[in-house]
C-alpha positions as CSV (number, residue, x, y, z in Angstrom):
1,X,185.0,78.2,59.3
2,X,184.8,80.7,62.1
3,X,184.9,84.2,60.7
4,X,186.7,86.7,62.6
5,X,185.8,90.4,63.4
6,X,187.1,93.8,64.3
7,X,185.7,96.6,66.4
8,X,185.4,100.0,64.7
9,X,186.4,101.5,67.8
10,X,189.3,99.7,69.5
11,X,190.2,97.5,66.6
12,X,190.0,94.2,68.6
13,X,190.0,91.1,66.6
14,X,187.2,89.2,67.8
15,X,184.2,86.7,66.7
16,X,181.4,88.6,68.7
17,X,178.8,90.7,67.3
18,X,180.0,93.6,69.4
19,X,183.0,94.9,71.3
20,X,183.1,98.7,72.1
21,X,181.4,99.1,69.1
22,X,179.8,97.6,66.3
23,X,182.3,94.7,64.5
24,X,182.7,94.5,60.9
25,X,184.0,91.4,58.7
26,X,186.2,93.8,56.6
27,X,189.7,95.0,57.8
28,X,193.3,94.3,56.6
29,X,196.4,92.9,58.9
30,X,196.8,91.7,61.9
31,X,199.1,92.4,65.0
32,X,199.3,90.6,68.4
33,X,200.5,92.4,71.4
34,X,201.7,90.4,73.9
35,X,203.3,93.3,76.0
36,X,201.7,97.0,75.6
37,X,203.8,98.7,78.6
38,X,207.1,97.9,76.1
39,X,205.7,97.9,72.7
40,X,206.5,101.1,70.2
41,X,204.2,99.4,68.0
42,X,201.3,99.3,70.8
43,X,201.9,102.9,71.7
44,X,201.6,104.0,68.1
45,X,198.5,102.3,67.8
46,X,197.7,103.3,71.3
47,X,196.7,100.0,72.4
48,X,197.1,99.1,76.1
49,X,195.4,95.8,76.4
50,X,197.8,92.7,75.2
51,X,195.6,91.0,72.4
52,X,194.7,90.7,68.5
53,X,194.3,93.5,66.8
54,X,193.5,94.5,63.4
55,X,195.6,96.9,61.3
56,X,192.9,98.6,59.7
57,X,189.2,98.7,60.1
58,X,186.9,99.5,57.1
């Protein structure tokens, strides 16, 4: 079972050790933005990259 991770910093979901910053195995929810230029939700969240990304980060 592959155990996914998310950046502290830019919340990325991710299976690496390390993104912008250190990832950790706790967070909650999940989003995937497939187009940040029209999303309300991505500019909320201020996200600008399309991707998985984690709700909240521990």
């Amino acid at each position: 079972m592959i155990k996914l991770r998310a950046c502290r910093v830019c919340k990325r979901v991710t299976e690496e050790q390390k993104c912008h910053g250190d990832t950790v195995l706790e967070w909650k929810g999940y989003i995937y933005i497939l187009n940040p230029e029209k999303s309300i939700i991505a500019k909320k969240a201020g996200i600008n990259q399309v991707g998985e990304y984690a709700i909240k980060v521990r």
